[in-house]
Each structure stands twice: as C-alpha cells, then as structure tokens.
N, C-alpha and C positions, 0 to 999 in steps of 0.2 A: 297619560302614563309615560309617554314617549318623554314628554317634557320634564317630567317630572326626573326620568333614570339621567338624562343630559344636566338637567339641575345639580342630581346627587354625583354625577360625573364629574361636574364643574369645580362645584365645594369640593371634592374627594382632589380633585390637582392643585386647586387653590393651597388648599392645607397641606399637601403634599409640598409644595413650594413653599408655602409656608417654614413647612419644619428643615426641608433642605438651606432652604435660608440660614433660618437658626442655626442648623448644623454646622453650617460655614462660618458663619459669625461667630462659632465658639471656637473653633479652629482656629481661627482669624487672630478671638483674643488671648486664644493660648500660644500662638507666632509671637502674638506682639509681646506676650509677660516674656517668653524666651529670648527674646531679640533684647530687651529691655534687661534682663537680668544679663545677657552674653555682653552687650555693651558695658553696665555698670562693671563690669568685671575688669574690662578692657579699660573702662577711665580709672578705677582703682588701679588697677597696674599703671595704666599713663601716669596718676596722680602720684605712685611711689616713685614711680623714675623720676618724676620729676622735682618728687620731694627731695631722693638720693642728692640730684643735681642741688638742688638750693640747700639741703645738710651740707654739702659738700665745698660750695662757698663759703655756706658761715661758719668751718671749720676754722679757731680759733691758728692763729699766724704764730708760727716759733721764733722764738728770738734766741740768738746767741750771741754773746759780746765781749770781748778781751780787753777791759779798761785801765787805765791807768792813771794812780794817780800818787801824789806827792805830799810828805809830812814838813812843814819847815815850820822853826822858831828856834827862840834863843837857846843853847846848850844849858841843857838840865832842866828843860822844860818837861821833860818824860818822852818826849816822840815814841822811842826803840819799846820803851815800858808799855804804851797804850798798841801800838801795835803788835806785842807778843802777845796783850790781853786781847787784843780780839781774834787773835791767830790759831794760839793755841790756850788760850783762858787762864791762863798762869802771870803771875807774877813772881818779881824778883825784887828786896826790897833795895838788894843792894848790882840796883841791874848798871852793869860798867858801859860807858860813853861808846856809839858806836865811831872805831876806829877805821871802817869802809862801806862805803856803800852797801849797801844790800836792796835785793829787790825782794819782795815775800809775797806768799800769793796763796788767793783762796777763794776754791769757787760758792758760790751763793745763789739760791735761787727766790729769783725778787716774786716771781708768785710763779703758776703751773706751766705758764707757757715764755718765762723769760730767764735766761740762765744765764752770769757772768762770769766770768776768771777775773780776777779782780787781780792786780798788779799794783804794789804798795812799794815806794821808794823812801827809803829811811836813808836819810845824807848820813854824811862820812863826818860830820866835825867839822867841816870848813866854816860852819855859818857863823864860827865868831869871829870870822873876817869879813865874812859877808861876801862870801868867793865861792858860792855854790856854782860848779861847772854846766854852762849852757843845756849839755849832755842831757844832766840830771832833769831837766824839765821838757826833752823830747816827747813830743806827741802825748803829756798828759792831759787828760780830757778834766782832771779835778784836784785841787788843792786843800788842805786843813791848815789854815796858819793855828800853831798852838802856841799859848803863853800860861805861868803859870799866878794861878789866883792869888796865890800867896806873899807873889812878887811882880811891885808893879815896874819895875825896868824890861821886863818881857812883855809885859803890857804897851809897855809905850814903842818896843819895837816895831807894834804892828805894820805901822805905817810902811817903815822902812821895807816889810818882807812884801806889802803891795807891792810896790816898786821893783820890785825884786821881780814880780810876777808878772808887771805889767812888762818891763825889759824882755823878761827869756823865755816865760812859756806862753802857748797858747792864745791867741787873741780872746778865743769867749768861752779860756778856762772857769772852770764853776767853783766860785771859792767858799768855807764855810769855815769859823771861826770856834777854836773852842779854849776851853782854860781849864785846864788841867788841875789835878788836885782839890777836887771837890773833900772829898774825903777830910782834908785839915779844915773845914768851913772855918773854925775857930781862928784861924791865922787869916783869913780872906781878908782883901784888902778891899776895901771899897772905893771901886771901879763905876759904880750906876753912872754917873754923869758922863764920864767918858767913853762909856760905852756905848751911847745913846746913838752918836752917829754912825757908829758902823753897824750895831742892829736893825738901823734904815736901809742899809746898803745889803748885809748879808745875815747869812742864818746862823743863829749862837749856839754852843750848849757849854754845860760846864761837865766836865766828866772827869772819871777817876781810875787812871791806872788798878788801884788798888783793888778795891772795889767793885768796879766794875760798869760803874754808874755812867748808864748813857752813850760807853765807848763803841757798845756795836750799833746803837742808834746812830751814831752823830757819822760811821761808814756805808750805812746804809742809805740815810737820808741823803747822802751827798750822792751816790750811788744813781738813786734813785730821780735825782734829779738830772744826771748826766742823761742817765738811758732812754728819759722822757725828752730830752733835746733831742735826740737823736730817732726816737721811733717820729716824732713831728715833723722831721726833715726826710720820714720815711727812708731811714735808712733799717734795713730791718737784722742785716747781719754784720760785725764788726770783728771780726778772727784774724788776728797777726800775733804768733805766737814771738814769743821775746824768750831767749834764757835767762836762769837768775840771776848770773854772775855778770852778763856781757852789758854793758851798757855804750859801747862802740858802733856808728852808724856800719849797717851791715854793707859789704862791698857787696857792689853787682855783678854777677855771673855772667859771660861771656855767651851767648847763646848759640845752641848747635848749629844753627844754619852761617851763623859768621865763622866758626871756626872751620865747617867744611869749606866756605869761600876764601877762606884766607891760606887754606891748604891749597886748594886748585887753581888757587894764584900766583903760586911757589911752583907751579910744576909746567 
C-alpha cells in the first residue's frame, strides 16, 4: 500500500513537472513571438531609415544653366526673324535688318529636373564684311550657322562662317546647321550634294521663320546637346548672369581687403 501511495506520489510530481514544464515552454514561446514581433518592428523602422537614406541618394540632381549661344549667316538670311519666332511666336513679314546687337533670352525647361536661360546673340550687320567683333562670340557654348534655301550664295558662305568660328569662339563650340525658309520649298535650290559633307560633320534642319517649322526644334536640339557635354564633364551648375544690352568684358572689382590695405598704407 505504502508503495503504491509513493508510486501515485511519484506520477503526481512527474506530471506536476510535467505540466510546469509546459507552462514554461508556453511562456517561453510567447517571449519569443514578442521578442520577434518587437524586433521586426525595430528592422522595419531600421529598414525605413535606411530606405529614407537610399531615397535620399537617388533623389534626382538639379540642373541649372545660363547658355549662350550665337546666330550668324549672310544678311537676309532671317537670323532676327527665326529668333523672334521662337522668342516670342510672331512674325514679321517685313522684319527690318538688325541695326545692333542684341542679346534675347528665354528660359526653358529641357525636362523636370534641368532648367536653362538661354542667351541668344543676333549680330549687328557686320557680317557682310565678315567683321563680326570677337566680343560677340565670348563664352558661347553653341552656334546656328543659317543660310537661306532659296539662295545658294548663303549656302556657299558656310564654309567661310567655319572659319569664322573656328578663329573667335570657343574651341568645342557645338555648331548646327539650318536653312532657312522652308516655307518657299517651291523656290529651293537643290543643295543634296553639297550638303552631303557637312551633314557628316554636323546636325541640319531646314526650318521657317514663317511658319514655324522646326525653329524651336533646331534651339533646342542644339541646347540639348551643349547641356549633355556638360552634365558628362559633371559639371552640374552653370549660372553667370550677362545683361541684355552689355556685351563689354566685365571689369574686376577691387576687393575689400586690398582696399582696407591700401588705406593702412597711406597712414
């Protein structure tokens, strides 16, 4: 009997331990779901920060750029005409010779994250001496030689306004090539063969004052080719503002600390 109450004694702690076991082991794995759920928490937060951090790289880079660039070709080729139509969308049929320089200007945005002031220099007349002033081709990053389709002695000047380009501006000006007065096609002079060589060299279009044909294409394209030289050389901002009137190298400004020394050297 004796053995028997120590047997059911035995079994009775056995099971007792038993179930305290258990009871632990559930605790146990209710620690671990909570440990486990407080952690994922904590990696989800790590995982946003550190998304924040890598969004925050691959936040697209702003561009901004103040370009300039240059119309030259023979008188009465349109130059003043094709730049008023992309300026301000107008034409004039009976638009008069420009008698001064001018600079015109107009900002543009090449896509969401790249934004230019565009600087457009329309010569004065000189060019039927072929006496355009050095000035005029200061720090332009791009050129349009224009001639007109209708006449081929503007055509044949091209060469000449190379030359022209290769002298005074720019060593890796971006040049592009258009001929004007698309619009009269009827009067076009058939140029194909002649044209063949410099279409190897540079980019053509034909566009039309009038019209409209091409004219804000053939500033953009050229545009768009300067600002891609430039984000390549990683430069990412280009901001010198110019006035519209001045085309005079700007004098350099005495700086404050020389002028306090040049004072306390008098005294």
């Amino acid at each position: 009997m004796e053995n028997s109450r120590v047997s059911s004694k035995k079994e009775g702690n056995n099971s007792l331990r038993e179930s305290t076991s258990s009871k632990y082991t559930e605790v146990d794995d209710d620690f671990k779901d909570e440990g486990s759920a407080t952690n994922q928490i904590s990696l989800e937060k790590g995982d946003k920060k550190e998304g924040n951090k890598i969004n925050e790289n691959k936040l697209p880079k702003k561009y901004n750029y103040d370009l300039k660039i240059i119309i030259i070709g023979e008188i009465g080729v349109g130059k003043t005409s094709v730049i008023n139509k992309y300026i301000t969308n107008n034409f004039s049929e009976g638009e008069r010779m420009s008698i001064s320089c001018e600079i015109q200007e107009k900002s543009i945005d090449l896509d969401k994250d790249t934004r230019v002031n565009l600087k457009i220099v329309d010569t004065a007349g000189e060019e039927r001496f072929m006496s355009l002033p050095n000035q005029y081709f200061k720090d332009c990053q791009g050129a349009i030689i224009m001639y007109d389709i209708t006449e081929k002695h503007s055509f044949n000047k091209i060469n000449d306004w190379l030359n022209i380009l290769k002298e005074k501006a720019p060593e890796k000006i971006v040049i592009i090539l258009a001929g004007n007065k698309s619009d009269l096609f009827y009067l076009k002079v058939d140029l194909e063969n002649e044209l063949k060589p410099y279409k190897e060299k540079y980019k053509h279009y034909e566009i039309s004052a009038k019209s409209g044909n091409n004219v804000s294409l053939v500033f953009e394209d050229l545009t768009n080719r300067i600002v891609k030289i430039l984000k390549d050389k990683g430069e990412e901002e280009i901001v010198e503002r110019r006035t519209s009137s001045v085309l005079e190298p700007r004098k350099k400004k005495k700086g404050v600390f020389k002028k306090i020394k040049k004072f306390f050297s008098k005294c």
